[in-house]
N, C-alpha and C positions, 0 to 999 in steps of 0.2 A: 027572484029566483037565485039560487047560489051559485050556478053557473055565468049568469050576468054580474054576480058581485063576484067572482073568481076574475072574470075578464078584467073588471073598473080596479080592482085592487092594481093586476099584474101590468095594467096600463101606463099605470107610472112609472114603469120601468123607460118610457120614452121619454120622460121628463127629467126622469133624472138623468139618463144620455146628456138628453139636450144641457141642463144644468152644468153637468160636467163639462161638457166640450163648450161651453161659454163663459166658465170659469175660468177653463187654461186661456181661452185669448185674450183676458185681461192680465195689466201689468200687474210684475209680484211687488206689493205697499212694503214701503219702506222700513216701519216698524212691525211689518208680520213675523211670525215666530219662524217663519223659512228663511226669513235674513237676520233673526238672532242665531238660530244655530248655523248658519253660515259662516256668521263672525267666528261661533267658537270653535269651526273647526268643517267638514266635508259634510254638508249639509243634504246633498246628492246624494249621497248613500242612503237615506231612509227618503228622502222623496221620492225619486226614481223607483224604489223598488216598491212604494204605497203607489203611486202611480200604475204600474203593471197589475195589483192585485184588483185597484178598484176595474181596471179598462178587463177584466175578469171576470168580477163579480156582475158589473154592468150587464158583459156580452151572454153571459148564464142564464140573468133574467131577462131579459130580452127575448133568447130563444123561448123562454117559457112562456113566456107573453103571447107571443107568436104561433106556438102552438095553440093554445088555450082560442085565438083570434081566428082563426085558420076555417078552413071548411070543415066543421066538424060530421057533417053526413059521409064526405066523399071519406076523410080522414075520421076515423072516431077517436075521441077524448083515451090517450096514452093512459095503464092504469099505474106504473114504476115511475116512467123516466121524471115527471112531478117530483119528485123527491132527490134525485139524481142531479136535477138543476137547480135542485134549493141548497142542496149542499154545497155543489160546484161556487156557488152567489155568496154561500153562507161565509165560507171560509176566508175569502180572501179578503171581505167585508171586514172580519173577526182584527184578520191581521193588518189591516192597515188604521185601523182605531188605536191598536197595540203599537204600532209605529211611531204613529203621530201623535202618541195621549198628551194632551195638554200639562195632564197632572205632574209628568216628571220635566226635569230640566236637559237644554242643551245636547249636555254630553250626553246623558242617557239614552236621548234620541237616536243620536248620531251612533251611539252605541250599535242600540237597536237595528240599525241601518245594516251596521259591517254582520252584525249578526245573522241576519236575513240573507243579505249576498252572499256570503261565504256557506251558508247550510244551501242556497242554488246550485252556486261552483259544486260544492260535494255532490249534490244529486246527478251534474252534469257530469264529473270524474266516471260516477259509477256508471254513468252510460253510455259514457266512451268505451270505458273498459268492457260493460259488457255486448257493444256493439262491432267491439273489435278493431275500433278504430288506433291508429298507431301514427308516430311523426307529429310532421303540426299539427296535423285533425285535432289529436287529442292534447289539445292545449289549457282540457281544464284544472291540471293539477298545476302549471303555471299560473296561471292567471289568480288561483287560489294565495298561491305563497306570495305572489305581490301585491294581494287583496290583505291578507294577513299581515303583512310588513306597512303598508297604509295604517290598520285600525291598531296597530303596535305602535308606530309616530304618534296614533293622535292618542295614546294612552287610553286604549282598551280594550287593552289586553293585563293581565296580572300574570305573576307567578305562586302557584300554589306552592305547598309544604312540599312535594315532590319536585321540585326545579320544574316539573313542566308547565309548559306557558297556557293561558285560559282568558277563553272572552271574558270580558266582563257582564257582558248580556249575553242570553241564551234566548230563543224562541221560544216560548209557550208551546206545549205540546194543545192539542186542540179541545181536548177538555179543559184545561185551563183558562183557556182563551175566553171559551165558552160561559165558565162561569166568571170569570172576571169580566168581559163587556158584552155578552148579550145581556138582556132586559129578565129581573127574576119575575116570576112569577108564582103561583099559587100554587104550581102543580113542582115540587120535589127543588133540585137544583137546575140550573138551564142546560148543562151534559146531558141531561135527558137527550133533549133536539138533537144533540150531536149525534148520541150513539142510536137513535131513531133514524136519523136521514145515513149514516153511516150503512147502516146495517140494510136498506135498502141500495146502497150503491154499488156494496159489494155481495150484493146475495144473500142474505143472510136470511134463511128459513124460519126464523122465530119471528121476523118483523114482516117477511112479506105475504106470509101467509096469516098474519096477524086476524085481518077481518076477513078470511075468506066464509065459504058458507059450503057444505059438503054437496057436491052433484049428484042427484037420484034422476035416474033416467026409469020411468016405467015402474017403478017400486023396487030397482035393480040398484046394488050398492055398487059405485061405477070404480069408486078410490079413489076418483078426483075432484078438485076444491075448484069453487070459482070467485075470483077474486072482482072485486068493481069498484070502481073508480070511487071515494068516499069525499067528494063533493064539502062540507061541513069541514072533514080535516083540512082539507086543501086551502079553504080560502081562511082559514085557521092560519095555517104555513105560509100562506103566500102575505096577509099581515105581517107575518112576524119576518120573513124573510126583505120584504121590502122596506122596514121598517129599518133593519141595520144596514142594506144598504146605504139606505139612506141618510143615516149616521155616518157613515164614511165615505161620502159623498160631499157632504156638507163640511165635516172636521178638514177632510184636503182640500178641500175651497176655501176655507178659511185660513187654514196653515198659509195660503200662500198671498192669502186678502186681507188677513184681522188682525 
C-alpha cells in the first residue's frame, strides 16, 4: 500500500537522527577535511553553521515522520503541510552540501561559512529593527561588522572596481542550490521541486489547487474544489526528500571523520 511505503520511507528519518547524533560523539580524525580547513584558516564558520541547518532539516522530517506514524483515524492524513515539511528538510539539506562540498578547497569553504553567517546576522539586523528592539538588544548590526572584519583578516573579502568591499562567496539563492546539488532527473531541471514545494508553503493557488477535483453537491455547482491527499506524489517526495537529507547527513559525518 503507498500509505505503508509513505511511512517506511519517512522512517528513516530516525536513522538518520540517530546517525547524526553518533557521529558528533566521535572524535574529529586528524586528516579530515574539518582539520585541513582549520589549518587554513576559521573552520567554525562553515561547520557550525552546516551543523544548524542539518539539526533543521532532520527535525522537519521527523515531524513529518511523525505525523505520517501517528493515529491516522483520530488524526486524518494532513493534505498541505506534506509539502511544507519537505521543504522546511529540503532546504537546509541544500545548503549544507553547498557548505561543505568536497569539490572546492579550504578557503572557499571557509569562505562559504562567513558568507552564510553574515546573510543570518542580516536577517537578524532586520528583525531587530523591525521588532523595535533598541541598545544592546539590537546587537545585530555589531556583531555583523565584526563578523565581517574576521572574513576580511582571513581574506574573503575583495574590493571591486567601485572601492566597495564584497565577499568573495555569496549563498546560492535556492534555485540554484537546487539545480546544482539536488539529484537531476528526467522530469525538466530539479527548481521544479523547488518552486512546487515553495508554492505550497506560501499559498500559492496554481500549486495547491493543482489536483483538486470540482464539488457537485446534488447535481448543484457548489464553486468549491476538493483537494486529497495524493498518496503516489508523497511517497514520490518523501524519496527524494530523504534522499538529500541524507546526502548532508553523511557529507557532515564525514567532513568531520574522512
Amino acid at each position: 500500500m503507498l500509505s505503508q511505503q509513505l511511512h517506511d520511507t519517512l522512517a528513516r528519518a530516525v536513522e538518520l537522527t540517530e546517525t547524526f547524533e553518533a557521529q558528533n560523539r566521535l572524535p574529529i580524525h586528524a586528516s579530515s577535511r574539518l582539520r585541513r580547513d582549520d589549518a587554513v584558516g576559521n573552520a567554525a564558520s562553515v561547520f557550525n553553521t552546516a551543523s544548524v541547518a542539518i539539526v533543521g532539516a532532520l527535525d522537519h522530517l521527523t515531524t513529518w515522520y511523525q505525523i505520517v506514524a501517528g493515529d491516522l483515524k483520530r488524526f486524518p492524513l494532513p493534505v498541505f503541510s506534506h509539502y511544507t515539511l519537505a521543504c522546511a528538510a529540503y532546504e537546509p539539506a541544500l545548503l549544507t552540501l553547498w557548505l561543505l562540498d568536497p569539490g572546492v578547497d579550504s578557503v572557499e569553504r571557509i569562505g562559504r561559512g562567513y558568507a552564510a553567517q553574515l546573510r543570518s546576522l542580516e536577517d537578524m539586523r532586520k528583525f531587530q529593527h523591525d521588532a523595535g528592539m533598541t541598545g544592546e538588544a539590537a546587537n545585530a548590526t555589531s556583531l555583523h561588522e565584526r563578523l565581517f572584519a574576521a572574513a576580511r583578516a582571513a581574506g574573503c573579502v575583495s574590493v571591486d572596481s567601485d572601492g566597495k568591499e564584497r565577499l568573495t562567496s555569496h549563498v546560492p539563492d535556492m534555485v540554484r542550490l537546487f539545480n546544482k546539488y539536488d539529484q537531476q532527473t528526467a522530469i525538466g531541471i530539479p527548481a521544479w521541486l523547488y518552486r512546487f514545494l515553495s508554492g505550497h508553503a506560501h499559498g500559492r493557488e496554481w500549486v495547491m489547487l493543482g489536483g483538486a477535483s470540482e464539488s457537485d453537491l446534488e447535481g448543484f455547482d457548489t464553486g468549491m474544489n476538493i483537494v486529497r491527499a495524493n498518496l503516489e506524489l508523497l511517497c514520490y517526495l518523501a524519496e527524494r526528500t530523504v534522499a538529500v537529507v541524507g546526502r548532508a547527513v553523511a557529507l557532515h559525518a564525514h567532513y568531520r571523520t574522512g
